[in-house]
Every structure is written in C-alpha cells, then in structure tokens.
N, C-alpha and C positions, 0 to 999 in steps of 0.2 A: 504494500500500500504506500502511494509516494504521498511523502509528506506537503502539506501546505504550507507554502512560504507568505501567505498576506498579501501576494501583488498577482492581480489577473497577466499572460500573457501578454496583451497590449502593454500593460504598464511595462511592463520586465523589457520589453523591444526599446520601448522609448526611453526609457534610464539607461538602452545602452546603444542609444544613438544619440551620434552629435549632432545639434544644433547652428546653424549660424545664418545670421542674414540676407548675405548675399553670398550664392555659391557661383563660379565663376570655372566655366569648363575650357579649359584650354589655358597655357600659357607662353603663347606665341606673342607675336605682336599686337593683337588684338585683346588677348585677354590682360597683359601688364599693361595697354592701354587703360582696360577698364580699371585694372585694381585702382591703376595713379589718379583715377578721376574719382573711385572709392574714398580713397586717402584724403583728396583734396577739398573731396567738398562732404562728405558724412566723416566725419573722422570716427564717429562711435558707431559706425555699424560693423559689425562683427564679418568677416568673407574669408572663405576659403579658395583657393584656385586646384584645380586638378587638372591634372597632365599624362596621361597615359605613355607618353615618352617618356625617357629616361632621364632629359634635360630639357631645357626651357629654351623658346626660337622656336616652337615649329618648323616652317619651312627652312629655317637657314640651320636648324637642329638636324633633320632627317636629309638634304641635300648634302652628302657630302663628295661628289664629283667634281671631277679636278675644274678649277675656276670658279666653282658657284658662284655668284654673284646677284644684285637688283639688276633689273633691267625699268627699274623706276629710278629718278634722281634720288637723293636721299633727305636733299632739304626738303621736301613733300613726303618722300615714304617715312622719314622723322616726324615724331613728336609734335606738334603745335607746342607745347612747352618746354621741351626738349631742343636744345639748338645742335645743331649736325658740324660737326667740324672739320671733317675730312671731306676726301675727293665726292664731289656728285656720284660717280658709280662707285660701287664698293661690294668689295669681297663677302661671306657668308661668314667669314669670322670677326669681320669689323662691323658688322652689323650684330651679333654675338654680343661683342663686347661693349657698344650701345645700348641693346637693352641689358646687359647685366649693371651698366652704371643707373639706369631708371628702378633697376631692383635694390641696388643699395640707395640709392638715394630715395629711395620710398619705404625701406626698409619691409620689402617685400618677401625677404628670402624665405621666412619662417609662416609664409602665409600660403609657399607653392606645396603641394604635395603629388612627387613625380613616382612613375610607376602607377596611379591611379586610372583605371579604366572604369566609364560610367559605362552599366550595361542597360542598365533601366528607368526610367523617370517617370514618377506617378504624381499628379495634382489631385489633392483631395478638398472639395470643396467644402465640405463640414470642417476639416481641422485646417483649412488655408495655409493650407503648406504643400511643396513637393519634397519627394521623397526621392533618393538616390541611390539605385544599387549600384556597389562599386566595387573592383575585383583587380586587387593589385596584381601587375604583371608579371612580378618579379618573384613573390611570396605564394601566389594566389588565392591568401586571405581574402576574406570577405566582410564588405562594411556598411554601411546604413548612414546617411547621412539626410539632414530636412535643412529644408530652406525656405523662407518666405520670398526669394526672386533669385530668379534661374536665370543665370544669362549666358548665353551659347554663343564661345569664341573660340569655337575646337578649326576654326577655316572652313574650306569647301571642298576638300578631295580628301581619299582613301591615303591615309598614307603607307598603310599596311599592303594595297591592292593596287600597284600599279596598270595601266591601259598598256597592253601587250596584244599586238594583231595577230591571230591567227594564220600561219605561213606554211606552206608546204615544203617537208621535208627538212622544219626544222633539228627533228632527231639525227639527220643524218651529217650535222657542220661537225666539224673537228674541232674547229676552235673557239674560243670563248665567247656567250652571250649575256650582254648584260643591259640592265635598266639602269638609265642616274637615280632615279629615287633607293634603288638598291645597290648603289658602287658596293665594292670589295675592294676590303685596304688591301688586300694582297694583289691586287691588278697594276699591273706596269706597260704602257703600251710604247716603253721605247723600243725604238727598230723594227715597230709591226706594221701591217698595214691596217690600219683601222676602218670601220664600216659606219656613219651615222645615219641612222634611219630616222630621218625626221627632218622639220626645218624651222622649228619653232624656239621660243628665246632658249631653249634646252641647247640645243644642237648648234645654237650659234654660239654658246658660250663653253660647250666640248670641244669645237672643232678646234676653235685658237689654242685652246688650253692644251691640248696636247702635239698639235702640229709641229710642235720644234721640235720633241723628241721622237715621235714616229716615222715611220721609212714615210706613209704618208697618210694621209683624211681623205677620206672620200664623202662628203655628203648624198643622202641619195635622198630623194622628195616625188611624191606623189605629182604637187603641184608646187610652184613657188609662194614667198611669203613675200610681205615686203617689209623693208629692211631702213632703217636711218642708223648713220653712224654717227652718235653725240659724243661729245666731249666729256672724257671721263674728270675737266677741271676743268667749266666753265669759265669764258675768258671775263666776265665781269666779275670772278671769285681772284682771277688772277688782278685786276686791275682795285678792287676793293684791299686786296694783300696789304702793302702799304700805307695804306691810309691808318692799320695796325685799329680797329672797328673793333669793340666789342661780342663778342659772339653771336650775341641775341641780336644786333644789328646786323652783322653777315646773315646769319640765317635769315631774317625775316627776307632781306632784301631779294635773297637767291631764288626763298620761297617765293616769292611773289612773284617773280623771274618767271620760275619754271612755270605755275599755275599759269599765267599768261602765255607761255607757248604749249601746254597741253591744252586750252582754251582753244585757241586756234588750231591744234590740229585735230581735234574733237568736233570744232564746230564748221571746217572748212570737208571734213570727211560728210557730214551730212547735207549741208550746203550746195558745195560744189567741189564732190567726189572728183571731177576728173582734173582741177586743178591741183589737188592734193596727190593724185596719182602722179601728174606730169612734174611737181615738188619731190615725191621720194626716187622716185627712177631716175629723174636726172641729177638728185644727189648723188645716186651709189656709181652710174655711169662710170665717170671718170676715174673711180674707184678699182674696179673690175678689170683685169687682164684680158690685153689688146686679144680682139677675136673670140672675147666671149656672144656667146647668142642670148643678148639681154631678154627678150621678148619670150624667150624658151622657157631659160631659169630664174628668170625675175621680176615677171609682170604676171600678178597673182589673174586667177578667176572673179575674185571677188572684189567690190569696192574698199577704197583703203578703209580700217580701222571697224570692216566687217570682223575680223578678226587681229588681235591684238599685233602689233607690229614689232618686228626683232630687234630692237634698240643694242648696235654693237659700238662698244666706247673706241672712242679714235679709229674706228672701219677698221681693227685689228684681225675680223674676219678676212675682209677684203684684201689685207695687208701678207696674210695667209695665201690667199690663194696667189696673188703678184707674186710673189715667192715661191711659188711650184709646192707649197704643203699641203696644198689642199686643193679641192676640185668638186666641183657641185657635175650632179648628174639626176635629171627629171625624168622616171621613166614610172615604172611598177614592179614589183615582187613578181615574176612567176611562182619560180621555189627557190630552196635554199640546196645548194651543191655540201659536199664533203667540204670544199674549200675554199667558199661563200656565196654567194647569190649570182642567179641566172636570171636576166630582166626580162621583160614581156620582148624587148622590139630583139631580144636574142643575145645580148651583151652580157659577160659575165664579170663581176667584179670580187676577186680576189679578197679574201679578209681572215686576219689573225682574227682579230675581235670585233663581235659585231654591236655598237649600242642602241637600241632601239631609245630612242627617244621623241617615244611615240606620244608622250603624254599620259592623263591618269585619269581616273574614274571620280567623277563630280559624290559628293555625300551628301546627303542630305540632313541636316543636323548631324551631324557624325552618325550616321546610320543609328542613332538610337533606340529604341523602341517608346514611346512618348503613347502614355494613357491620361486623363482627364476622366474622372468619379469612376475608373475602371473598364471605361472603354477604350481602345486603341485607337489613337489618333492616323490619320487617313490623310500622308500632308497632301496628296494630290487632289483632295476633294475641297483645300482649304485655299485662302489669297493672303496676302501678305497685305501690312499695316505698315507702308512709307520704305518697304524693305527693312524692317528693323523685328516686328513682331507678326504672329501669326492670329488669323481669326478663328476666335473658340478658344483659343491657348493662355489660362492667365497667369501673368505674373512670369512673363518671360519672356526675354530680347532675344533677338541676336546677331552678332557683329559681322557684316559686310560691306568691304570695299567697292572700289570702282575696279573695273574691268582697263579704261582707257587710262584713267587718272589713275596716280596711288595710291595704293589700297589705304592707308594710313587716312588719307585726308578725309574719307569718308568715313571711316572710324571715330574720328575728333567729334564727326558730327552727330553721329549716334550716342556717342557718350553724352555729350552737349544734350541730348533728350529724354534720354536716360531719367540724369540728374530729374530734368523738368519734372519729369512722372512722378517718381520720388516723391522729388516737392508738391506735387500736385496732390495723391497720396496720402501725407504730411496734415496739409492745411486740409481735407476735408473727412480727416479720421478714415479713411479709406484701408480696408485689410489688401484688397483684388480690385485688379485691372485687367479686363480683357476686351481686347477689338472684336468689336460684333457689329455686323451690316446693318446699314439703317437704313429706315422704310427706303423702300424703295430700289436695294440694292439686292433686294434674294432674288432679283431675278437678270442680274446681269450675266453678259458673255465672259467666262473664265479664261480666260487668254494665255499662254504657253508663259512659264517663268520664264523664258526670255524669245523676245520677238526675233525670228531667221534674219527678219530683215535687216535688225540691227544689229544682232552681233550671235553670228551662227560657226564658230570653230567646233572641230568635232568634238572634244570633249564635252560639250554644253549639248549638240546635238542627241550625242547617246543616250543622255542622261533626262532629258526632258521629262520622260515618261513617271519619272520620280520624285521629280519635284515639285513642290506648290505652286501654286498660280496667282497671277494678278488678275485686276478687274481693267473696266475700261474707263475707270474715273477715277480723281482721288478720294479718300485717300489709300487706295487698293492698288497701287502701282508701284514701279521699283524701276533700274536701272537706267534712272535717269544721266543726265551729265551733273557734274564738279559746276558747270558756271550757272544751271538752272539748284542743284540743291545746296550750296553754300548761303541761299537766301532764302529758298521754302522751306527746310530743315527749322533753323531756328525761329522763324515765325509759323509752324506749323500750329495748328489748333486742336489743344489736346482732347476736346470733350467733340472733335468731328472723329465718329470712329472709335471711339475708346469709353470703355463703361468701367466707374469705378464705382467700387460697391462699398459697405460697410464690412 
C-alpha cells in the first residue's frame, strides 16, 4: 500500500517545475537580441533562454565551413544598441565574438541554458501559462519548464536536417560528400579538385575560401544567381577613420549608409526590375575573365532580388576565377560517376570532394509541436499578426528578419513591440494576449507565407506547404520591406488585431 504524501500529483509536477517569465527559445542573434531588450526595459522579469546547440550564435555556431561569413553589412546585421567596429563583412567568429560581448555586457551568461531541446509547448488557458517539455541533448534528462510569454527565436531552418537533392548514383562516388551546414574538421581540400553544387551566398563564400589551396573549384549551378561585389570596408568607414569619431557615431552613420542602399536596391528590384538587373550584371562584367558567356552563367531567370543576391566582398569570387581557381559551369546533374558527376548536355567533371551546397529545409517554429487547451495547433490553417505573432496563439512572439535587408534590423523592430504589449499588458491588468480576426476577417483569402512573386528561392518554395499564412489586409500580412516597416512597426495599433484578456 503506497503511502500518502499530502500533495495531489499536479501539485508534486508543479513544485518541480521551474517557473519564469519570459522563456526565450533560441540563443542566436535573435534570441540575445531579445534577452538585451528583456534587460533593458523589464529588468524584474525573470527569463530563461534555451538553446539546443551546444553554444550560442546559431547560425555563425553550426556554420563552421571554411570562410563563413555575413553576406549582410554588419552595421545593420549589429545591434541598434550595439555599435559594430570592424570590417562591414565579417567572418562567423567575429560575429561570435560580438554577440559574446552583448552577453557579458548584459550579463546574460547565467541566463542561457545550452544542450536544451524544447520538444513540446502547451498553452493552458485556465492556468495562463505555457508549459515546456525539454530534453537535454547531451544528458537526455528531462524537464518541465512554464512560462507566462513564449517567445520563439530558434530562426527558420533545420539545422539538424540539411536540403540534400536526391542524385543518381550517388552510392557509387569514391570521394568525399559533404554539406556546409555539416563540415568535418577532418576535411582538407588542398590539392583536390573540388565540386560546389550550388550558387547561392553558401557557394560563393566556399569557393574563394578554398581556391588557393585546391588543385581547383568548380562551381556547378542549375541556373545562375546574381551576384554584387561590396566592399568588405566601406570607403566612407575609410574616410570617417581619421576624423578618430566615436563608435556610436561610426556606427550610426554607416548604419544609415547601408539602410539607404539596401532601400534602393529593394525598392528599384520592385520598381524597375530591369534597371537593377542592367546595375548588377554590369557591375560583375568587368569583373569576370575575358571570354566568359555572361548571359549563360550570370543572368538569373528570375527578377533581381526575387531571390536573395550573392553579396561577395571585394569580387574575391571573381578574383578566383581571373586567377584560373575556379570556374562556374550551368548545366544539370544526370548522375554521379565513381569519380564525380556526368552532366545532362554529356560533360563530366572530375571531383575529390563534392559540397553540395544546396541549401536547407525552412522550420517552422522549430518544428515544435505547439497545442493550445490540448488541441494541436495546425500553423497552416492559421495567419500571422505583423509577422511577429500567430492567430489563436496566446502569449507568444516570434523573431523574424528580413529576407533582402538584415535580418537584425527587423529584429530591433519586433522587440520594439514586444516591449509595447508588455506595457500594454501592464496598464490594463491583462494575464493573455492573443490575435484573433475581426468581424469581418473569417472570411478572407489565406495567401501563401510568402508570395512566388516576390520572393520564390527554392528553399521557401519547398516549404510553403508548412507554413502559416497571411491575409490580404492588415494586420494579417508579413514580408514586407525595411523602408515600409521601420514606420508601421512602431506606430502599429495594438488593440487592431490583438485581444487582451484578464
């Protein structure tokens, strides 16, 4: 006969689950975004961050292929509070080393907890709170964690599950294949000939990086991208040098800098496409070794900034190939040989090692499983709230960037709203907030999370079928630009769209 201890099973769970504030998933750039606006402006609310990786970065954490780097400037992919010191491009360890100075100087360290995997997220609307099953990776202990706001900074791809295309007669290569999202430190491609399969900012930033010590690079592409080579040290950062400027004055100004030409190449790609086309093609031209067939491998199918653009600093791609290291070739996969790939039009290209750097598989909230009073949440049945929250979902964000701009800059903004709610919250004794359609919106056309026509790369394509949707009004729509939401963001109205309860 088992004795009785005085505390019903419910009780006994909850004495041995933590409690805290705000729980905050992910600790990449987007989740020590939020903590620092946690910090800054609730200082007494209690948050946890979880991290399923092993160290903090996200993407600059799990990319560890030779070169990694932004292919965003860095005074925009930085901080709004944060001023950026170094070169506009920068490496995946000087971006590391950035946000590890926002975690000390926020005194974040003691608030990340790595090795944590969320597996499951419940909203219970009687005890106004979510709940968190979480399963360390490392121990695979199991834990119980509640929270009164959920905010989801885990990004938007697998990073467990890279996009690998199915190929024929892969089993039969001799030599090495690999994904960048999955390098091996054991891999060494001096004196080999290498294969990159792909042409996107991955592949632009493999190919340089190893072209001096490989016998050679090959790129090989479907279709072509298009390509700008910036300046990995803007020459107003060079002319500002001397003037010996404060940091926060560099930064702002460069920021403003850049924001103003990703403005314009954002707004001249939907405008007028074909001026922006005959702007990047006739940059890289003169670039390109004499006798290449620009129109073959460098004039995409698609209008520019349909799909994100290969941003290579000082045209060190291009610099590669003038140099005989490298060599683009537009063809298709038939199969793969013993000794590397046989193309469709018959051409076969030799390769020690092959990287596919084919890209990755979109996630949707980190593939969680997400229930509300016990039913299973359906995101593809639901629309987004400003791209930041979902409908029917309460008491929960989550952080995403821009696609053309830096991801960052949109980040700033959703925090910036965040807060609002909070405060809004706050002032009207409010436990729950959740976006729910008003009169008149249950019968709108649910529209693809993100429109072909405006930004259709295959990643986003595959993935459609997975993801939530917007509406054809606001406040049910998302992906907008940097020069339209840097002003409807924070004059956004928080009672269009948003029910907060007691």
């Amino acid at each position: 006969m088992t004795a009785m201890t005085g505390a019903t099973t419910t009780e006994r769970d909850r004495q041995d689950t933590e409690h805290v504030d705000v729980l905050i998933v992910g600790a990449g750039v987007s989740g020590i975004g939020a903590a620092h606006h946690l910090r800054e402006r609730f200082p007494d609310r209690t948050f946890t961050i979880l991290e399923a990786q092993d160290d903090r970065g996200g993407t600059w954490w799990t990319h560890q292929y030779p070169g990694a780097r932004s292919d965003s400037d860095l005074f925009t992919y930085g901080y709004r509070h944060k001023p950026w010191r170094g070169p506009s491009i920068a490496g995946g360890g000087q971006i590391l080393s950035y946000l590890d100075e926002v975690i000390e100087e926020d005194d974040l360290a003691g608030h990340i907890r790595y090795h944590h995997r969320v597996t499951d997220l419940a909203w219970s609307s009687e005890e106004r709170r979510w709940t968190a099953e979480v399963t360390r990776t490392d121990t695979g202990e199991r834990l119980r964690l509640t929270t009164d706001f959920l905010w989801m900074c885990q990004g938007y791809y697998n990073h467990d599950d890279p996009y690998t295309p199915e190929w024929p007669g892969t089993d039969r290569f001799e030599g090495r294949m690999v994904h960048p999202q999955a390098w091996p430190d054991d891999l060494d491609c001096t004196g080999k000939k290498v294969l990159v399969i792909g042409s996107g900012a991955t592949a632009a930033t493999v190919v340089p990086a190893v072209a001096g010590t490989a016998e050679h690079v090959t790129m090989l592409q479907r279709s072509p991208s298009y390509w700008f080579p910036a300046p990995t040290v803007h020459e107003l950062a060079t002319m500002l040098e001397p003037l010996d400027l404060p940091d926060e004055w560099t930064h702002e100004i460069l920021r403003r800098t850049y924001v103003q030409q990703l403005d314009w190449l954002a707004t001249t790609g939907r405008d007028d496409p074909d001026q922006l086309h005959e702007f990047l093609v006739e940059t890289i031209r003169p670039l390109l070794p004499e006798g290449t067939d620009v129109e073959k491998h460098f004039v995409p199918r698609y209008r520019p900034w349909q799909q994100r653009i290969a941003f290579v600093p000082d045209g060190d791609f291009f610099t590669a190939m003038r140099e005989g290291q490298a060599s683009v070739v537009t063809d298709e996969i038939a199969e793969f040989t013993e000794k590397g790939v046989q193309l469709a039009s018959g051409e076969v290209i030799e390769a020690d090692v092959v990287v596919t750097a084919t890209g990755f598989n979109l996630s949707v909230l980190g593939d969680i499983p997400f229930r509300v009073d016990g039913e299973p949440v359906d995101f593809t049945g639901r629309v987004t709230w400003r791209g930041m929250m979902i409908s029917g979902v309460p008491n929960m964000a989550y952080s995403f960037g821009y696609f053309r701009h830096s991801w960052t800059l949109r980040v700033d903004l959703i925090n910036d709203v965040v807060a609002r709610i909070f405060e809004r919250m706050a002032e009207r004794g409010a436990s729950t907030v959740v976006p729910e359609l008003r009169l008149g919106d249950e019968d709108m056309p649910l529209l693809p999370w993100s429109d072909p026509a405006n930004f259709n790369p295959g990643y986003v394509m595959r993935s459609q079928d997975k993801m939530f949707r917007q509406g054809d009004r606001e406040p049910w729509t998302h992906m907008h630009e940097h020069d339209h939401e840097r002003a409807s963001l924070p004059a956004a109205d928080l009672d269009n769209g948003l029910n907060f309860r007691p």
